[in-house]
N, C-alpha and C positions, 0 to 999 in steps of 0.2 A: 634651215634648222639651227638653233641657237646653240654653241658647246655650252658645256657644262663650264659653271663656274669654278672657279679655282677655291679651293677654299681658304678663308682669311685666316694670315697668319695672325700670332697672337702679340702682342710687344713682349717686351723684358725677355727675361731668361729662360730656358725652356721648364716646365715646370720638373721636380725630379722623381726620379722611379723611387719605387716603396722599396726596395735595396739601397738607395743614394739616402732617400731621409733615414734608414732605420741604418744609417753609418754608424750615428754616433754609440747607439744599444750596441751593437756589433763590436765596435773600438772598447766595449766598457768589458764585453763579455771577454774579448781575448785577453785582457789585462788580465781582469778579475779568473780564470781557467789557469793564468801562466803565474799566476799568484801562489794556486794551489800546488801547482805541478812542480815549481821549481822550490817550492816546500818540500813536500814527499820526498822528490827522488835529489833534487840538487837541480843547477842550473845543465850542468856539462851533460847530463844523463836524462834530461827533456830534449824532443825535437820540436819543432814548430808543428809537425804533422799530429804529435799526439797534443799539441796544445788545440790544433784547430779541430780535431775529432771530439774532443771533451765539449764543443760548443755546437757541434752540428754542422761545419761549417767545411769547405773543400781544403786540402792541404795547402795552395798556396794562397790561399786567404787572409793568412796574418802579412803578407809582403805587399797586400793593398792598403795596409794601414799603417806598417812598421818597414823601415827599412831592413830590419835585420833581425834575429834574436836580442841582440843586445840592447837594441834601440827598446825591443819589448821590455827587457830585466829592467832598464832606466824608466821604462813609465811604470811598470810595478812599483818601484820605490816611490817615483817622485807620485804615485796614488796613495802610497800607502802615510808616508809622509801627509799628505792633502787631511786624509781623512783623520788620523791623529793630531795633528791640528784643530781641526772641528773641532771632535772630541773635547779637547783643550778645552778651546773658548767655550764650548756650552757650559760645559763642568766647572769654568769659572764664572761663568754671565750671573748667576743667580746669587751668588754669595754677598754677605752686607760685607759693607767697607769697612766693619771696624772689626772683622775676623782676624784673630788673632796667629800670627805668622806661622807658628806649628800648625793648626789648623787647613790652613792656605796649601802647608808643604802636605799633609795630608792627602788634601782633593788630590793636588798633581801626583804624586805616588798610585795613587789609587786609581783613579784614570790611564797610567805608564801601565799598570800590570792591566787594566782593560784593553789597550791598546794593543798588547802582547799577547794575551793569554787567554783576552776574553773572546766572544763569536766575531767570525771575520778576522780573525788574525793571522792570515797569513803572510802579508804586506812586510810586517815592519820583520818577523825572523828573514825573511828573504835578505833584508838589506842588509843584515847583519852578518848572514853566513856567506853570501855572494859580493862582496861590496869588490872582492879584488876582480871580478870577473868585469867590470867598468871600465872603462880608456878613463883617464889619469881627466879630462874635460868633462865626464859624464861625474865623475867623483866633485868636481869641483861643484857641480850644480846642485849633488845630493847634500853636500857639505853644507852650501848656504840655504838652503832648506832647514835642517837638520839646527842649524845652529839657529835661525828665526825660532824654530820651535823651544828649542833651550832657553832661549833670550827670558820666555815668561818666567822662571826659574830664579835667575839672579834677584831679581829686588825681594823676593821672600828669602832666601837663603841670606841674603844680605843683613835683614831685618832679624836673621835667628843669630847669623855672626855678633849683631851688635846686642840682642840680647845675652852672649854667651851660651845659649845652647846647645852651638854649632863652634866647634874650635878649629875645625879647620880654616884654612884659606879658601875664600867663596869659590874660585875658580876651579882648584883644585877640588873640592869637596863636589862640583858641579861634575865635573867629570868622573870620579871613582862612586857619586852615586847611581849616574847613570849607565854605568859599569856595572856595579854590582846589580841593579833592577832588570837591566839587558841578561844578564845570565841566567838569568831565571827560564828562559826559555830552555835551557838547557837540563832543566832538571826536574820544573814541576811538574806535579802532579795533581789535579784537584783530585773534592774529597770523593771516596768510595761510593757508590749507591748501592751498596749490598756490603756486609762486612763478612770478613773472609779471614780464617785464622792461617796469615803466612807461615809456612814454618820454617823457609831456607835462611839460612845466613846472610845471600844476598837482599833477601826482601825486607829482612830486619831493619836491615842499613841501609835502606831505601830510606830516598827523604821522605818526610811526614806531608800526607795528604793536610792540602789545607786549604782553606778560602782565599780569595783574594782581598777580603776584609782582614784575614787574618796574617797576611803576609806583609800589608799595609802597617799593620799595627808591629809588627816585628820590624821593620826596617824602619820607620821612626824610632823605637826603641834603640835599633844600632848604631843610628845616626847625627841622634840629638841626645845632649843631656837633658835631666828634667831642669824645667824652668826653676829660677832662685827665687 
């Protein structure tokens, strides 16, 4: 009686389980979850366990892809960073070359508060509010990120300096704009979709609902003279 044949192995690698390929969707979901969550509540007042329940996924789950929470807060930024980037270059890819330099500082402004304020924003407040929650190494990588993405900045700000519109010092003026654009999270408000007669004191004095066309257009206004 003949045994049964052995069955043939197959060469290379083994092929991988539909949990090994759909890693990488997995890896995107906890990020993009610890995104939201350490927005909301803060970093120190999320655990890993309500990060991996937001995604369906078992509590130590985030620890097959992250060494740690913090390892998670560091790839929030450096996603959030990524995709602000894009953003960037798209919103520049299209423009003619002979756009003239307020224009140029326009797109970027206008894009910064997309970046911040528009859908999907919860990447770049995370890095702003949480940046001390980093080791002093993980800062240093957000940093050269951070300043790659500033670098498109300079030669327009340069070109307003040499027209006089911009009287500050480029560097200086590079960093208290992007100062002052950053705080915005702190306070806006887009516009109403119903109007509603406030009638407290505090609501009074509540900043004014606005576009981010229209916030665009106010921070040029603050930041540049008009052209000579």
């Amino acid at each position: 009686m003949n045994e049964l044949a052995e069955p043939k192995r197959t060469r290379g690698r083994p092929r991988k389980t539909e949990d090994e390929r759909d890693d990488g969707n997995r890896r995107q979901a906890l990020i993009s979850a610890a995104a939201q969550l350490f927005h909301r509540k803060g970093y120190d007042a999320t655990s890993t366990r309500e990060i991996a329940a937001l995604v369906g996924m078992q509590p130590g789950s985030p620890f097959y892809h992250f060494g740690n929470k913090q390892d998670l807060l560091l790839a929030v930024m450096v996603e959030g960073m990524k995709q602000a980037s894009q953003r960037q270059e798209a919103a520049y890819a299209d423009l003619p070359d002979d756009l003239p330099p307020r224009e140029q500082l326009s797109v970027l402004i206008r894009n910064q508060f997309d970046v911040l304020l528009g859908p999907d924003s919860d990447f770049i407040p995370v890095m702003l509010y949480e940046w001390r929650s980093l080791s002093a190494e993980q800062r240093q990588t957000i940093t050269q990120i951070k300043d790659d993405y500033e670098a498109a900045w300079t030669p327009v700000l340069q070109a307003l300096h040499a027209s006089g519109q911009l009287q500050a010092p480029v560097q200086l003026a590079r960093l208290m704009i992007f100062g002052a654009l950053n705080w915005a999270v702190q306070w806006y408000q887009p516009p109403a979709s119903i109007t509603v007669k406030r009638a407290s004191n505090a609501a009074r004095n509540s900043p004014p609902r606005a576009s981010l066309d229209d916030l665009t257009g106010a921070a040029l206004a603050l930041f540049l003279r008009d052209p000579t």
